[in-house]
One Martini backbone bead per residue (centre of mass of N, CA, C, O) as a GRO file, in nm:
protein
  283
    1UNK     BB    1   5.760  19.545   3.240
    2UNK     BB    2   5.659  19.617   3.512
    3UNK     BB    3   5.659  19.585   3.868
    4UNK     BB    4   5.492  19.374   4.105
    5UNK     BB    5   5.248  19.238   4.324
    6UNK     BB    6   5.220  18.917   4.367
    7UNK     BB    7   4.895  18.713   4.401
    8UNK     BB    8   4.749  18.498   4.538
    9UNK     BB    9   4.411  18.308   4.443
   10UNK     BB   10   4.143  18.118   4.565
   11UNK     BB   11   3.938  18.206   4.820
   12UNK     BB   12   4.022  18.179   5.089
   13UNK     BB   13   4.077  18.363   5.398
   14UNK     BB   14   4.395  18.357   5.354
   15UNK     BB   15   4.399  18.490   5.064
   16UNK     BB   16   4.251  18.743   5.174
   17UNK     BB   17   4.489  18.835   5.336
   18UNK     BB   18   4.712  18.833   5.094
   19UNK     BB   19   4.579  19.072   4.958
   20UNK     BB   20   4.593  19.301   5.179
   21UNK     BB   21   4.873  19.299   5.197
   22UNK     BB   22   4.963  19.352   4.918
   23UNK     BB   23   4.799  19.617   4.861
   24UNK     BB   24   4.988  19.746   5.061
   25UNK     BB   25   5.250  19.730   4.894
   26UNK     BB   26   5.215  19.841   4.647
   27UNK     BB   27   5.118  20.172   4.774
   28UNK     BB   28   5.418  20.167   4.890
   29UNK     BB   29   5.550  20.113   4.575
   30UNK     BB   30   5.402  20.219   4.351
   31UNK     BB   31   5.275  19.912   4.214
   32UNK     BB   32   5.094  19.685   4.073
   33UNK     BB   33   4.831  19.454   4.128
   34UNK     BB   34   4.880  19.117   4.076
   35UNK     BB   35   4.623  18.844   3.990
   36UNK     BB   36   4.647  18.517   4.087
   37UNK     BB   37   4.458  18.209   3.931
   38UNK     BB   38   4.515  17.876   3.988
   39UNK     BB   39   4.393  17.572   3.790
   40UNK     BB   40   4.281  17.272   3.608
   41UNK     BB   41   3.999  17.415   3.593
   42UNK     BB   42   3.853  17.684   3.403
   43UNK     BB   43   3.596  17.665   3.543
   44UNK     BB   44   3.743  17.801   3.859
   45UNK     BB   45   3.845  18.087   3.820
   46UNK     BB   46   3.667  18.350   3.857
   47UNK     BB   47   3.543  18.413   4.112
   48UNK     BB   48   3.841  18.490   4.291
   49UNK     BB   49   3.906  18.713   4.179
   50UNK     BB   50   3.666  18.884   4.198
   51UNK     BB   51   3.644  18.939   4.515
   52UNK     BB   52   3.937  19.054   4.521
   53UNK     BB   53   3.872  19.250   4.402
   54UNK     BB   54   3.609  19.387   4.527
   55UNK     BB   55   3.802  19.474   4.767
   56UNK     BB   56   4.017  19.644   4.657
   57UNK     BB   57   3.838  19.847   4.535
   58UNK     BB   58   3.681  19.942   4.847
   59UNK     BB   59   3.992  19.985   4.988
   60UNK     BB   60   4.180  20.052   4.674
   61UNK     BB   61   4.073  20.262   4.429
   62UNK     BB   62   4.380  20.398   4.297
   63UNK     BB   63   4.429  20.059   4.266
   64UNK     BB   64   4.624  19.855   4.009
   65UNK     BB   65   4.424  19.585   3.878
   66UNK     BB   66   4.574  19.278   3.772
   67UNK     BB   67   4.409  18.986   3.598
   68UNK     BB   68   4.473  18.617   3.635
   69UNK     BB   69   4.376  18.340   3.472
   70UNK     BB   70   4.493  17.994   3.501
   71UNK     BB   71   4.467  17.693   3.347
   72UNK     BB   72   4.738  17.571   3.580
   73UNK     BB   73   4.974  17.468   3.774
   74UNK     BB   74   5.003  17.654   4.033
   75UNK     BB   75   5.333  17.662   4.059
   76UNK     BB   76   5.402  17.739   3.787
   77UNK     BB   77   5.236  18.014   3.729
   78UNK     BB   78   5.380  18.142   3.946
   79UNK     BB   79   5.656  18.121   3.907
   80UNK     BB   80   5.637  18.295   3.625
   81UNK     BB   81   5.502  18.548   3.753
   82UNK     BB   82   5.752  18.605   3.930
   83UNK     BB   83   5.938  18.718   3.719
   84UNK     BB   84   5.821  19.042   3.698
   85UNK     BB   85   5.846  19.055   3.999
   86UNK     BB   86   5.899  19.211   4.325
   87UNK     BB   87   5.702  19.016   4.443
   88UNK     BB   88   5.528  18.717   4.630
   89UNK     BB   89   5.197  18.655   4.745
   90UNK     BB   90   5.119  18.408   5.025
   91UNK     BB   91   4.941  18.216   5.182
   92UNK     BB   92   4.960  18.101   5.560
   93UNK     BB   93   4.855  17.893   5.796
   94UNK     BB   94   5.034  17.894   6.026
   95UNK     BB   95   5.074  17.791   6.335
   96UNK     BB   96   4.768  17.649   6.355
   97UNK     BB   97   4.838  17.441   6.152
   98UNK     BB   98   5.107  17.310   6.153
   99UNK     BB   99   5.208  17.048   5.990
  100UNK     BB  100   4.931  17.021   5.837
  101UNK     BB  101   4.923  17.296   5.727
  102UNK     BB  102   5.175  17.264   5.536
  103UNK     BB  103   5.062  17.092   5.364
  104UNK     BB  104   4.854  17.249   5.247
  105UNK     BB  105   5.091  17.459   5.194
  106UNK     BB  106   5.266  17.339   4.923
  107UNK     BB  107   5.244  17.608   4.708
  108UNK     BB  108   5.403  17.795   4.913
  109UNK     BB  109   5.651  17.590   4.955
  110UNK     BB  110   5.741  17.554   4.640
  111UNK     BB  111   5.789  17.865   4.555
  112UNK     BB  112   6.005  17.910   4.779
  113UNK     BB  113   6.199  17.757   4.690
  114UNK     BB  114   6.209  17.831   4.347
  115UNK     BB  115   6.192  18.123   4.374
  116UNK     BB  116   6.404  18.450   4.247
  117UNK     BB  117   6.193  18.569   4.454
  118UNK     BB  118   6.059  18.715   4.644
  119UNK     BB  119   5.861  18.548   4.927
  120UNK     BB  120   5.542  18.586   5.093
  121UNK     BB  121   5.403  18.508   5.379
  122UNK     BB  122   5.044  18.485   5.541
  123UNK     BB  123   4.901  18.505   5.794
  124UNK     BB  124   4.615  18.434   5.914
  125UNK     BB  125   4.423  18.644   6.148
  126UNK     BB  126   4.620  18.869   6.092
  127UNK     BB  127   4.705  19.241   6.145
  128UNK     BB  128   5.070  19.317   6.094
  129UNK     BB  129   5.088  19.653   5.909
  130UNK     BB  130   5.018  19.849   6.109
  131UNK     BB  131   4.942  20.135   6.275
  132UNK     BB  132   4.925  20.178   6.558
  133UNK     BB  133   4.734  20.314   6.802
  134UNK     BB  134   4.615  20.517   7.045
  135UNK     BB  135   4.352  20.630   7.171
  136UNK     BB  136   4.371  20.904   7.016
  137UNK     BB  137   4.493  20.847   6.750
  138UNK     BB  138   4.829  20.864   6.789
  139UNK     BB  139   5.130  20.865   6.702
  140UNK     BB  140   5.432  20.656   6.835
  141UNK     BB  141   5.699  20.489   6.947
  142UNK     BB  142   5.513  20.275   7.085
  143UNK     BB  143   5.279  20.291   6.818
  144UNK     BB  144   5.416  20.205   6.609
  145UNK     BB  145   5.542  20.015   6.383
  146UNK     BB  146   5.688  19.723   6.393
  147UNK     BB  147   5.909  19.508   6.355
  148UNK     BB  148   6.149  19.447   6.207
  149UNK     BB  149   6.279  19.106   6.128
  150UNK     BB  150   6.633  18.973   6.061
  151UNK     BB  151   6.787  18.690   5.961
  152UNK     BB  152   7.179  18.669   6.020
  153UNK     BB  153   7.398  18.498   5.848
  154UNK     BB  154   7.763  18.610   5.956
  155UNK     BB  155   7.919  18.363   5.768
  156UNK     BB  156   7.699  18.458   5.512
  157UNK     BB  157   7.616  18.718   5.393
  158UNK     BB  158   7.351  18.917   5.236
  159UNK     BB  159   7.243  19.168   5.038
  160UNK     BB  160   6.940  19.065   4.932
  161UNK     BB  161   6.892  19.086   5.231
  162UNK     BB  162   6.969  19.296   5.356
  163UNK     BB  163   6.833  19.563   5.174
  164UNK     BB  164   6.506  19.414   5.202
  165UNK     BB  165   6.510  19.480   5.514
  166UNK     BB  166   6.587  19.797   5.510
  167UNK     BB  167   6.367  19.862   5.289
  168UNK     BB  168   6.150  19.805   5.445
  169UNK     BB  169   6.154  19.963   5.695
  170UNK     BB  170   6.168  20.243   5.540
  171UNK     BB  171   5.888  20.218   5.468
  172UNK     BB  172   5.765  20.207   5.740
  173UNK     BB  173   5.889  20.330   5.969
  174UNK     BB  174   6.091  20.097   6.118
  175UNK     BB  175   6.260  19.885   6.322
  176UNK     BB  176   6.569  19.696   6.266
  177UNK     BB  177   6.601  19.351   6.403
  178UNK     BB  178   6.904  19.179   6.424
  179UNK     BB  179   6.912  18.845   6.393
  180UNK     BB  180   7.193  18.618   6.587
  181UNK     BB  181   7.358  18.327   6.574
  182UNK     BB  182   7.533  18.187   6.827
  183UNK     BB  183   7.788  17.975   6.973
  184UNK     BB  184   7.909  17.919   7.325
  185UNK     BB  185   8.125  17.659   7.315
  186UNK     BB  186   8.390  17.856   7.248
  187UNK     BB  187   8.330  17.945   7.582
  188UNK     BB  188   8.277  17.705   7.801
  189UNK     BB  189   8.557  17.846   7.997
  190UNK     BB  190   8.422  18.174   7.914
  191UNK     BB  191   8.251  18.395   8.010
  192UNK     BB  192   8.339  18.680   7.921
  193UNK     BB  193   8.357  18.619   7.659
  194UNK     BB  194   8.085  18.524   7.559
  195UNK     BB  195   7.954  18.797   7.645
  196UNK     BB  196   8.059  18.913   7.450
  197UNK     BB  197   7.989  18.785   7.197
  198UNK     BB  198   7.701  18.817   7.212
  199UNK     BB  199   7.708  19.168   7.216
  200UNK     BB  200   7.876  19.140   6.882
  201UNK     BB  201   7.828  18.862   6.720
  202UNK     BB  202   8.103  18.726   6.720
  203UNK     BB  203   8.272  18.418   6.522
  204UNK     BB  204   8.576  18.505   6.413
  205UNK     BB  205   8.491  18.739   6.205
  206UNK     BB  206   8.276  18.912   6.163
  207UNK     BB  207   8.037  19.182   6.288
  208UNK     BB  208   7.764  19.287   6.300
  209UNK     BB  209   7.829  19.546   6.271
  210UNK     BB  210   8.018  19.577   6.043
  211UNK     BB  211   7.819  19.453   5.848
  212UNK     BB  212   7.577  19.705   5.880
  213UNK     BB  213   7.727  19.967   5.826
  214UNK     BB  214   7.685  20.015   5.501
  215UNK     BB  215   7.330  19.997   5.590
  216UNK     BB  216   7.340  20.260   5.753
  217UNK     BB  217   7.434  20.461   5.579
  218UNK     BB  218   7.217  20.403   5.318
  219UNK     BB  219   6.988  20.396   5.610
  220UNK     BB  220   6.958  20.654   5.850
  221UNK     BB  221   6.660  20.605   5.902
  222UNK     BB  222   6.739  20.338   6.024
  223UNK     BB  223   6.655  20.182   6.284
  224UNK     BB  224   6.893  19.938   6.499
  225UNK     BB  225   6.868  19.612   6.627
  226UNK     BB  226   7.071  19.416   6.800
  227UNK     BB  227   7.100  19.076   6.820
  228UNK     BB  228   7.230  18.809   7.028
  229UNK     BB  229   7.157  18.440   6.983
  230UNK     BB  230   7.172  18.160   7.134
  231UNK     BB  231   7.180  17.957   6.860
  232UNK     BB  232   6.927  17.909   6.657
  233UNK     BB  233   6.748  18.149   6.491
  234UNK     BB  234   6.446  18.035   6.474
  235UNK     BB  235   6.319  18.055   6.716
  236UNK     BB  236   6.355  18.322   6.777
  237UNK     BB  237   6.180  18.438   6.562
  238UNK     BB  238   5.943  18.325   6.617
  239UNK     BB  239   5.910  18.510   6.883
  240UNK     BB  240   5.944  18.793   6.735
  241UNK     BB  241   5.702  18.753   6.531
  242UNK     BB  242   5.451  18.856   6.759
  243UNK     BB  243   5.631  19.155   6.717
  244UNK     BB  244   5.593  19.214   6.395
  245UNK     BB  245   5.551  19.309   6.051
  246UNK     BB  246   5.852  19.126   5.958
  247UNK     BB  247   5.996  18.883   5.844
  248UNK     BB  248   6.365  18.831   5.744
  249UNK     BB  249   6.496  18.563   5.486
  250UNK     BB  250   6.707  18.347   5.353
  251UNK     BB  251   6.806  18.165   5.087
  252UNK     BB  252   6.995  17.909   4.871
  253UNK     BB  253   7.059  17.858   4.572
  254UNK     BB  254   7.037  17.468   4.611
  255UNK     BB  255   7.035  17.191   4.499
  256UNK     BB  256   6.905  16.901   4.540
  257UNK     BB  257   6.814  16.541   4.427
  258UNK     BB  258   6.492  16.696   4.539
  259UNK     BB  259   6.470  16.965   4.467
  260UNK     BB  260   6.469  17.252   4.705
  261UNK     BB  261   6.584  17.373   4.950
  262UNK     BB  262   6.462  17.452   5.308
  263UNK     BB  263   6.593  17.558   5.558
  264UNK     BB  264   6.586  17.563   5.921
  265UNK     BB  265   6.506  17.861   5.962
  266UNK     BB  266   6.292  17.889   5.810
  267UNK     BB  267   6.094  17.687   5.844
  268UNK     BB  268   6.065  17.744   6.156
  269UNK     BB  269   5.890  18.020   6.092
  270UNK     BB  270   5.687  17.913   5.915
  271UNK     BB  271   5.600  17.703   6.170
  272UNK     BB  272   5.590  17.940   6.433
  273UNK     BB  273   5.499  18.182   6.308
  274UNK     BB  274   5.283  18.515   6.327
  275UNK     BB  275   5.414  18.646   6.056
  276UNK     BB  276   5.481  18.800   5.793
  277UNK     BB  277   5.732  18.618   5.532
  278UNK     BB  278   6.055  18.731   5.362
  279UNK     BB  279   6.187  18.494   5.124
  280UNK     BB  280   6.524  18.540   5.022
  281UNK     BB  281   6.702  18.467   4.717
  282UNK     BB  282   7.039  18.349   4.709
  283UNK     BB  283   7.375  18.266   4.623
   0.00000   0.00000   0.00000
């Protein structure tokens, strides 16, 4: 089976808010779009794929849409969709939700615990994704899409969060921004050491630029920008996402006592960030 762009659909304006970024992403990667609407009521199931299919077929008529209504609980019909899938899109609360938003997207929340497969959350009222342009409508480098924005951690980075990052960017022919969190503590009494350690990335064992060589490499059209920045990069994330087209973190899949953990870097962009996060899940 090909693999598609997987978007949950419930009927709110924030699930069709994450239709429309996901059709763009479908046109992007030039593979189906497949809808899914997940409830245990099966009497509940037709409207809201309607709506989604004619809205996508409005906005983008040569894009192949196939629609699965499916009367069982919500997680787990998405996490089985997600197996097919090259990425899963779903609605999420955003920033204005606050902690009572995250509590309602409780079904966002535990796909990306649980999924194997990436999982974008897209905050709805806002739209990230597309090319900016001047007075006059044309691009440039001031007015293209914004940048990607991957958060990697360095003590531990990972292929399928970093490979995610620079694919997403070159699609888009945007700049990614390299966000990565050291402590300034074994710095406390060397301010010049300090200064390198942050414009290096350094932690004690590979540099920033190190890590990024082979897929500067293999990515040569991705202007890349180096971030390292004081402290836990959740933060520094989350205000970064004001002016991203995307952000991008890494899961680590490790069983919890219950459930599956979501790390507190991942969390904070969830809780405070404003652009669609693409959440990658590594050994």
């Amino acid at each position: 089976m090909p693999r598609t762009i997987t978007v949950g659909v419930d009927g709110s304006p924030g699930a069709l808010v994450a239709v429309d970024w996901a059709a763009r992403e479908a046109r992007r990667r030039d593979v189906p779009l497949r809808l899914i609407h997940a409830v245990r009521q099966s009497a509940e199931v037709d409207r809201p794929l309607r709506e989604a299919e004619a809205r996508i077929a409005r906005r983008h008529p040569d894009l192949r849409i196939d629609s699965d209504g499916v009367a069982a609980e919500p997680v787990s019909a998405l996490l089985t969709a997600a197996e097919g899938a090259e990425l899963v899109v779903l609605g999420s609360p955003g920033p204005a939700g606050g902690v009572a938003g995250l509590l309602t997207g409780s079904v966002a929340l535990a796909v990306v615990a649980r999924s194997r497969r990436p999982v974008v959350l897209v905050p709805g009222g806002r739209h990230q994704d597309e090319h900016r342009t001047g007075a006059r409508g044309t691009v440039s480098r001031a007015t293209a899409v914004p940048d990607v924005v991957l958060g990697l951690d360095l003590s531990d980075p990972h292929d399928a969060v970093l490979e995610f990052a620079f694919d997403a960017a070159s699609r888009r022919a945007a700049r990614l921004r390299v966000v990565h969190g050291w402590s300034a503590e074994p710095y406390a009494h060397d301010e010049i050491g300090a200064a390198e350690a942050g414009q290096s990335g350094a932690t004690g064992g590979r540099t920033l630029s190190e890590v990024l060589e082979a897929w500067r490499e293999k990515y040569p059209g991705v202007e890349v920008a180096e971030q390292a920045v004081i402290g836990t990069a959740g933060p520094h994330l989350a205000e970064a996402s004001g002016d991203a087209s995307l952000v991008v973190v890494g899961r680590a899949e490790r069983r919890m006592p219950v459930g599956t953990a979501i790390g507190p870097v991942t969390l904070a962009v969830l809780q405070r960030g404003s652009a669609p996060v693409a959440v990658v899940a590594h050994a």
